[in-house]
VMD Tcl script that builds the backbone (N, CA, C; Angstrom):
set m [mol new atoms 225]
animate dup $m
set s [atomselect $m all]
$s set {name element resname resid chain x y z} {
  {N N UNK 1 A 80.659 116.568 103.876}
  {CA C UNK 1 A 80.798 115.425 102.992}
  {C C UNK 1 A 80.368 114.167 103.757}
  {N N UNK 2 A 79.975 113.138 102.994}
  {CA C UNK 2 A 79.305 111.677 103.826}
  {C C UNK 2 A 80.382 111.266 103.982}
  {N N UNK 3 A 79.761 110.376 104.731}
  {CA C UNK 3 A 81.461 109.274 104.925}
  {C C UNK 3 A 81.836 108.140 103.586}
  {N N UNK 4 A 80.882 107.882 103.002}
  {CA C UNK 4 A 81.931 107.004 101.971}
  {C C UNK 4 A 82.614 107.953 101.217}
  {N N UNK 5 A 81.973 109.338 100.554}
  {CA C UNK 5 A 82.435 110.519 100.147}
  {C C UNK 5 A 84.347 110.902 100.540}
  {N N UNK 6 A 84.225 110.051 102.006}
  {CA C UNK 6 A 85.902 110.603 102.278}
  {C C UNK 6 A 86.707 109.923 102.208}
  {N N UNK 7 A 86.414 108.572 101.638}
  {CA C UNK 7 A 87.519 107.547 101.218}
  {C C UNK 7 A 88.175 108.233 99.526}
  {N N UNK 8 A 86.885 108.861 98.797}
  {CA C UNK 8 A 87.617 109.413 97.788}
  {C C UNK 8 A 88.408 110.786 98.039}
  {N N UNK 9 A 88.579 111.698 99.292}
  {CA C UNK 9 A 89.279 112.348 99.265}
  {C C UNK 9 A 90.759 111.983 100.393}
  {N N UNK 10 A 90.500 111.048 101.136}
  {CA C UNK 10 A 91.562 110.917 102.297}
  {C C UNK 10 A 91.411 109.185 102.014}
  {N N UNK 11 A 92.029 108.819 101.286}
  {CA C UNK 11 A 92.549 107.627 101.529}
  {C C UNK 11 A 92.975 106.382 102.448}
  {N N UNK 12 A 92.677 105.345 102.778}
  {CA C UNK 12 A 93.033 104.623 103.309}
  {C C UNK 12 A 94.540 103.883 103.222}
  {N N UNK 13 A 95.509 103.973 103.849}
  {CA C UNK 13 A 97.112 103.328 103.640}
  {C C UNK 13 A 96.810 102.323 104.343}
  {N N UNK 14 A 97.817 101.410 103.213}
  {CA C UNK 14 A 97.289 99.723 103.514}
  {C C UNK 14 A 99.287 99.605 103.446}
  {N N UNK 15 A 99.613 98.448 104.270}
  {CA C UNK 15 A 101.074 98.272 104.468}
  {C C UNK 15 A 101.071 97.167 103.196}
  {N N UNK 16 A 102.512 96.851 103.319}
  {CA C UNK 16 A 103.053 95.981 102.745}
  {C C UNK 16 A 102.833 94.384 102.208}
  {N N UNK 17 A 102.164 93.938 103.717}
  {CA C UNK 17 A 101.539 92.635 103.215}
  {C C UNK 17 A 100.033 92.727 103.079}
  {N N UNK 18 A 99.311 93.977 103.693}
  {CA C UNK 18 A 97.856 94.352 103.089}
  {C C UNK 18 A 97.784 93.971 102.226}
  {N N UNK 19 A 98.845 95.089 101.114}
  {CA C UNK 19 A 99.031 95.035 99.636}
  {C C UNK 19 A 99.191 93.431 98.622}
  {N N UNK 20 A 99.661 92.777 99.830}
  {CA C UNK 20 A 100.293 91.552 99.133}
  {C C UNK 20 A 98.639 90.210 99.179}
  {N N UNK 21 A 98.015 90.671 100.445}
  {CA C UNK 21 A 96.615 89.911 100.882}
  {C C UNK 21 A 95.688 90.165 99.265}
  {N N UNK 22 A 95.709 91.596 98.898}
  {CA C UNK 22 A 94.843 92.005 97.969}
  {C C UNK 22 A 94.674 91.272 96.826}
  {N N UNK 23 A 95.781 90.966 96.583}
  {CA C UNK 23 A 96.080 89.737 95.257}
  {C C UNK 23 A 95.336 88.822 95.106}
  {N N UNK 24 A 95.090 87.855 96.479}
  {CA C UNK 24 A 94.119 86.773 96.679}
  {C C UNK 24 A 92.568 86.977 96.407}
  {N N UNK 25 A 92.128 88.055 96.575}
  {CA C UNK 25 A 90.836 87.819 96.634}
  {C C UNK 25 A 90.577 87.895 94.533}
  {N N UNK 26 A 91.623 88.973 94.136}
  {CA C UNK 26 A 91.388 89.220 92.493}
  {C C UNK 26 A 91.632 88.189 92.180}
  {N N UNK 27 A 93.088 87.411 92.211}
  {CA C UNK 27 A 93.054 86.173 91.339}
  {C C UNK 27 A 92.315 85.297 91.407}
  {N N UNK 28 A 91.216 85.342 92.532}
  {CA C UNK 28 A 90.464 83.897 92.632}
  {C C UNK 28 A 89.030 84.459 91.973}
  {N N UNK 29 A 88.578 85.834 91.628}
  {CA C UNK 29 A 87.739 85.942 91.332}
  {C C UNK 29 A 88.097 86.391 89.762}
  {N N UNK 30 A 88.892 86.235 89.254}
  {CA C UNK 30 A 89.251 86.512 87.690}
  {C C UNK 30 A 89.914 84.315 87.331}
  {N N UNK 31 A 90.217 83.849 88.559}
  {CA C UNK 31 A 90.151 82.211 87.965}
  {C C UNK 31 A 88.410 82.032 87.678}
  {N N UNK 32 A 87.825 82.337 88.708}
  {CA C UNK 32 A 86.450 81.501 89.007}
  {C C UNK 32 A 85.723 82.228 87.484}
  {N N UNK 33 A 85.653 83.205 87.087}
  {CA C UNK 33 A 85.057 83.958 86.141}
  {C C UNK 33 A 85.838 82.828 84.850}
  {N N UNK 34 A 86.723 82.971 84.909}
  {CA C UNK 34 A 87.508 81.849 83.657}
  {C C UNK 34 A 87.067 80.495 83.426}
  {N N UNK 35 A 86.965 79.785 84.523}
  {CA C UNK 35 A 86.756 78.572 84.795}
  {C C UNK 35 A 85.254 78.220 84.064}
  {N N UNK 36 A 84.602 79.232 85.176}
  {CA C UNK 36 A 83.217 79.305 84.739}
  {C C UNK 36 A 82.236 78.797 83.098}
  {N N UNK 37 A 83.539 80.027 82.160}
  {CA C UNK 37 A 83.550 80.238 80.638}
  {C C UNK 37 A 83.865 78.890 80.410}
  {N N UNK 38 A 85.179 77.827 80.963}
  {CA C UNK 38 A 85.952 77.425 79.956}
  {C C UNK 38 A 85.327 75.851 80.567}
  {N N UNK 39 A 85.272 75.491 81.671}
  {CA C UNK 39 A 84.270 73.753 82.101}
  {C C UNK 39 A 83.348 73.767 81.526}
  {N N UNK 40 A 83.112 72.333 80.820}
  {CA C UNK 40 A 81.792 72.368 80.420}
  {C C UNK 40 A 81.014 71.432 81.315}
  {N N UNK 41 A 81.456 70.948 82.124}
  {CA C UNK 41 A 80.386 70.182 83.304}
  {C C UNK 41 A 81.107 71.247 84.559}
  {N N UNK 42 A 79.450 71.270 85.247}
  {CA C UNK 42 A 79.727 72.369 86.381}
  {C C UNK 42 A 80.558 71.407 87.408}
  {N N UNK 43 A 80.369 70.451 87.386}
  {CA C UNK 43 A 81.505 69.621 88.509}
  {C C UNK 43 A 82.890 69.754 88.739}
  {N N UNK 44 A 83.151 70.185 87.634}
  {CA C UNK 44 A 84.753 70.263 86.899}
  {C C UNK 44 A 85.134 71.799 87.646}
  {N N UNK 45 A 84.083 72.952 88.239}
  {CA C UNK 45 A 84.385 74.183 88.299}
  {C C UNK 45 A 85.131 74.427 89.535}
  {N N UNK 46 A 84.838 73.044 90.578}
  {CA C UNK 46 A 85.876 73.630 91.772}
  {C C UNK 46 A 87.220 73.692 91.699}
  {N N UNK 47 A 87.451 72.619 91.307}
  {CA C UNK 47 A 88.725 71.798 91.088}
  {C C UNK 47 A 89.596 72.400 90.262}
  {N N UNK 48 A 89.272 72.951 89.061}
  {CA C UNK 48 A 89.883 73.498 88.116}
  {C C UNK 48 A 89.653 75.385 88.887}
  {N N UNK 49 A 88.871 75.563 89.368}
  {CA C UNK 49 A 89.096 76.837 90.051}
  {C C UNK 49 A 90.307 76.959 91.060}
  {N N UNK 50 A 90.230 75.849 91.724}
  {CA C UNK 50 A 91.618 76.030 92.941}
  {C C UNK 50 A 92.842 75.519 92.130}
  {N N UNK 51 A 93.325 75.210 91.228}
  {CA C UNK 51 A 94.437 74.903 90.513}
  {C C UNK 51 A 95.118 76.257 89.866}
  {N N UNK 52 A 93.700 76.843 88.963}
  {CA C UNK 52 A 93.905 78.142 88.306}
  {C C UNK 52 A 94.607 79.134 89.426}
  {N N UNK 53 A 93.524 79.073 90.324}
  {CA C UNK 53 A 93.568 80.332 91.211}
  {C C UNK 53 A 95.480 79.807 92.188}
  {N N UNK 54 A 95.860 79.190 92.654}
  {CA C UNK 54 A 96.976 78.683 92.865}
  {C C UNK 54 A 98.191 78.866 92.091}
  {N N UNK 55 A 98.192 78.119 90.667}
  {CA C UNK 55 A 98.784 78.959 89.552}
  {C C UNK 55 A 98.973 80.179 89.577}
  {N N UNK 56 A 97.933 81.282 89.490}
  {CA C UNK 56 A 98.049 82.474 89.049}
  {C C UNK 56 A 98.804 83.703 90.433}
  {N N UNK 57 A 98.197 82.490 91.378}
  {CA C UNK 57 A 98.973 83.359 92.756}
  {C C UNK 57 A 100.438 83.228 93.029}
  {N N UNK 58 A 101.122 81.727 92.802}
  {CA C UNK 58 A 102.371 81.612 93.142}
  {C C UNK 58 A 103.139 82.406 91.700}
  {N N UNK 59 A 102.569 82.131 90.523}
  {CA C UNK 59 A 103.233 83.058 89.484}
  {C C UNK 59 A 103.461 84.295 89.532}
  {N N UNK 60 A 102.349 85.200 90.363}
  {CA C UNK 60 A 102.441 86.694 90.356}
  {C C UNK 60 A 103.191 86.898 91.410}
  {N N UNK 61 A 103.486 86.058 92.724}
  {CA C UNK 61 A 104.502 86.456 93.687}
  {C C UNK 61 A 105.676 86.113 93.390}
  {N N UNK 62 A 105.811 84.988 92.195}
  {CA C UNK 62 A 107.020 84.754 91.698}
  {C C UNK 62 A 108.064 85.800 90.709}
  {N N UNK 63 A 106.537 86.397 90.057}
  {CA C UNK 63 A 107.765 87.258 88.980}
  {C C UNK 63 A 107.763 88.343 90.034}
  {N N UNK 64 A 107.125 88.671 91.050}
  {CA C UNK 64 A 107.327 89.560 91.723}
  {C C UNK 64 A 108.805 89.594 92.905}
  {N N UNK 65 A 109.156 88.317 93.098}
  {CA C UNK 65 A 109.979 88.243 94.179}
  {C C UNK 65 A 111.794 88.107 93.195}
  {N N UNK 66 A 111.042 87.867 91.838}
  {CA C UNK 66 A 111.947 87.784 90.623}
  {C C UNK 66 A 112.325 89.389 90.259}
  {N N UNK 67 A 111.412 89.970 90.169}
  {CA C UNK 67 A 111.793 92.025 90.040}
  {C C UNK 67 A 112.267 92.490 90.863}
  {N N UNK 68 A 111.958 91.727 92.272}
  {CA C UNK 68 A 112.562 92.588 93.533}
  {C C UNK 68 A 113.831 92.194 93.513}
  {N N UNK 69 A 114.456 90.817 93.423}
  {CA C UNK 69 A 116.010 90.374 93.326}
  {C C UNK 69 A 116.942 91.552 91.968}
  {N N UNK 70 A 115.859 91.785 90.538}
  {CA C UNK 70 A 116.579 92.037 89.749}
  {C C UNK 70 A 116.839 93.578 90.249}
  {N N UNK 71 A 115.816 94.093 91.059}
  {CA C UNK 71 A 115.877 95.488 91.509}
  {C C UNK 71 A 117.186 95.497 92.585}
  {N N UNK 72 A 117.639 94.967 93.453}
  {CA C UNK 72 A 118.376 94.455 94.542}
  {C C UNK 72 A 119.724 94.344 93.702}
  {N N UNK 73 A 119.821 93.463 92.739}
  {CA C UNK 73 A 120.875 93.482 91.697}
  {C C UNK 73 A 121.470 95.038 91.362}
  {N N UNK 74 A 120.402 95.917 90.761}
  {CA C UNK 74 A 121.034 97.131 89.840}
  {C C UNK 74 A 121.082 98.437 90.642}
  {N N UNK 75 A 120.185 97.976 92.130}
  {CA C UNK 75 A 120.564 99.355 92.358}
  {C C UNK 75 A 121.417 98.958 93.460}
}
mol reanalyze $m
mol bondsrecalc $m
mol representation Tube
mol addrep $m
């Protein structure tokens, strides 16, 4: 088998804050794709890209650090 061939059978394990790094690169490339659609002067696209992308990161570690307390709670 090739070698990219063996990432689909033997996996790469990524830790805890790997997992948590991964977030950053999607939310900024699902803001910038948004932004893109929704400015109508291209000037407007940085600015409103780093706000979005900021937003969408502290929200997803938020409801996330919000599930882990409610998880911590019930079990």
């Amino acid at each position: 088998m090739n070698a990219i061939g063996e990432f689909f059978v033997t996996p790469i394990e990524i830790g805890g804050i790997q997992k948590a790094l991964l977030l950053l690169p999607l939310c900024l490339s699902i803001s910038i794709v948004y932004k893109v659609t929704r400015c109508e002067r291209l000037a407007d696209v940085p600015a409103a890209v780093g706000a979005l992308w900021v937003t969408i990161v502290v929200g997803m570690y938020a409801v996330g650090v919000g599930l882990w307390v409610v998880y911590l709670l019930v079990v």
